[in-house]
DOMIMI-729309 format. One record per residue (C-alpha): residue number from 1; residue in one letter; x, y, z. Coordinates in Angstrom, 3 decimals, always signed. Example, Ala and Ser with C-alpha at 12.3 -4.5 7.8 and 13.67 -1.06 7.14 Angstrom:
REM DOMIMI-729309
1:a:+12.300:-4.500:+7.800
2:s:+13.670:-1.060:+7.140
//
This chain:
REM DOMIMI-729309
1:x:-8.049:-12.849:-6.346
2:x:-8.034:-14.852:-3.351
3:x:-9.938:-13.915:-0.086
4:x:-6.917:-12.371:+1.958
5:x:-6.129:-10.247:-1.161
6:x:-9.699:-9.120:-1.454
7:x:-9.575:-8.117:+2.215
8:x:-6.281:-5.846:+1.589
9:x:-7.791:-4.609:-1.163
10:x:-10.953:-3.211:+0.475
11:x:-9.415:-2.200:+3.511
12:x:-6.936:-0.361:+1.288
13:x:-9.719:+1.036:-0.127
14:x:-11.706:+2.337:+2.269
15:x:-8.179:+3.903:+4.565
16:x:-8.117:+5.752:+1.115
17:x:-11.643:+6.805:+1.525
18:x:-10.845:+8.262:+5.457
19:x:-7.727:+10.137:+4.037
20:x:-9.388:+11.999:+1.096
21:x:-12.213:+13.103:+3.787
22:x:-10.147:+13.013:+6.962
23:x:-11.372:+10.692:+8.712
24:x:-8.322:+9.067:+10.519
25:x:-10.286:+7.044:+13.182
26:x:-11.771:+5.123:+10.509
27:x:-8.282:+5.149:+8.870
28:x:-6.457:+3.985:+11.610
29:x:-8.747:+0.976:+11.692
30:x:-7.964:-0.069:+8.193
31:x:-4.520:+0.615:+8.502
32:x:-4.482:-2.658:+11.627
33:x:-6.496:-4.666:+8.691
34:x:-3.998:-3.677:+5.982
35:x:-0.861:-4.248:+8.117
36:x:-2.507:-7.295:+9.750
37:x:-3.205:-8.853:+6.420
38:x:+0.943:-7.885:+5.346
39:x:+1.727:-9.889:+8.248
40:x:-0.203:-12.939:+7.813
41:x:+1.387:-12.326:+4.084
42:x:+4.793:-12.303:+5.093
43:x:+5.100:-15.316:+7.834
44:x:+3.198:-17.456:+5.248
45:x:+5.809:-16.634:+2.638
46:x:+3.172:-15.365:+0.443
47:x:+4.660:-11.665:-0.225
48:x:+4.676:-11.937:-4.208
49:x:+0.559:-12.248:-4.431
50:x:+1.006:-8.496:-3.582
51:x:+2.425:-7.772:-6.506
52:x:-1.279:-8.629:-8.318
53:x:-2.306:-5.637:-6.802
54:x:+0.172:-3.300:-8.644
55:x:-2.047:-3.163:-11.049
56:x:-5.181:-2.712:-9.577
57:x:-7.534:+0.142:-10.705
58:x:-7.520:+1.380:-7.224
59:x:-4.535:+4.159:-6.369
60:x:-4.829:+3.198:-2.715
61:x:-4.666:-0.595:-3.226
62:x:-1.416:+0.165:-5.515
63:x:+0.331:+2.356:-3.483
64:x:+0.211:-0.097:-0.411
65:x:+1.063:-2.963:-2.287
66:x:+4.151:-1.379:-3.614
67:x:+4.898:+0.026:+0.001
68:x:+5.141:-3.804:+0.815
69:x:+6.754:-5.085:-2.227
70:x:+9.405:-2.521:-1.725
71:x:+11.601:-5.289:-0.316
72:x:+10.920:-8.137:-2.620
73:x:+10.351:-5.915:-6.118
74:x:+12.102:-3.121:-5.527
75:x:+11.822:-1.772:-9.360
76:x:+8.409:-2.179:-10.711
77:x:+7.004:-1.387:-6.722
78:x:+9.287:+1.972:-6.980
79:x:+7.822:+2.696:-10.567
80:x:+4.313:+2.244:-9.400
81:x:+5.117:+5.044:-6.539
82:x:+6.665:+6.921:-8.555
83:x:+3.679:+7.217:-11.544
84:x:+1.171:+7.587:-7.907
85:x:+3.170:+10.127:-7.039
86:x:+2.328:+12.361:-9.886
87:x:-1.224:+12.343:-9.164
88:x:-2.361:+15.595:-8.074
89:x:-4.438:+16.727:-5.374
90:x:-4.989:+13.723:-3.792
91:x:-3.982:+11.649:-0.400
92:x:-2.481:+9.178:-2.403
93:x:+0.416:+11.009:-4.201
94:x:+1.789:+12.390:-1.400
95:x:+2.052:+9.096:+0.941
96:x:+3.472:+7.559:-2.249
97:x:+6.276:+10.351:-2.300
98:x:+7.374:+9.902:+1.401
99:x:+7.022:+6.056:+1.053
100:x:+9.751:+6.084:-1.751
101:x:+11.263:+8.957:+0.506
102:x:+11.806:+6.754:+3.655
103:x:+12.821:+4.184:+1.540
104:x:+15.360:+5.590:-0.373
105:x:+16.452:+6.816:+3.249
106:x:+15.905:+3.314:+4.189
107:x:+13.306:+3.856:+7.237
108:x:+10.997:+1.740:+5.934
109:x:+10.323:-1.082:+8.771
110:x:+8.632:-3.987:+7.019
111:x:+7.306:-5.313:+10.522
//
């Protein structure tokens, strides 16, 4: 995995850590490193190494990455929210739900 992927990853990781005790200061700050990182991602034209992390053992880190690959792999992201979304009692399901929610809506705002 190369070092901007590793950075997502943790970052994705740790915002999942904030949500599960509620700690959305801390959140917030890994959200800018998540979405920064999906930025840098997307003006490089370098989208698709998201889709590595669909399969990551991390919920967190799979449910962002799909959020992002929404618009380049719309099927297997969807079926990764949708399995995430069955998870229950945690964070994680229920920002997978509304992400394939605003989707399907098409809200979703990729910038």
């Amino acid at each position: 995995m190369n070092n901007d992927l590793q950075k997502f990853a943790e970052a994705c990781i740790a915002k999942g850590e904030c949500e599960e005790i509620g700690d959305s200061k801390k959140g917030n700050k890994q959200y800018k490193t998540i979405h920064t990182i999906y930025l840098l991602l997307k003006e490089e034209g370098r989208l698709d190494e998201l889709l590595e992390l669909l399969d990551h053992d991390n919920p967190y880190v799979r449910s962002w990455a799909a959020g992002y690959t929404l618009q380049i792999s719309p099927k297997k992201a969807k079926e990764v929210l949708i399995e995430l979304s069955k998870i229950k009692g945690r964070p994680v399901a229920f920002n997978s739900e509304m992400t394939l929610r605003e989707w399907r809506k098409g809200n979703l705002n990729f910038d």
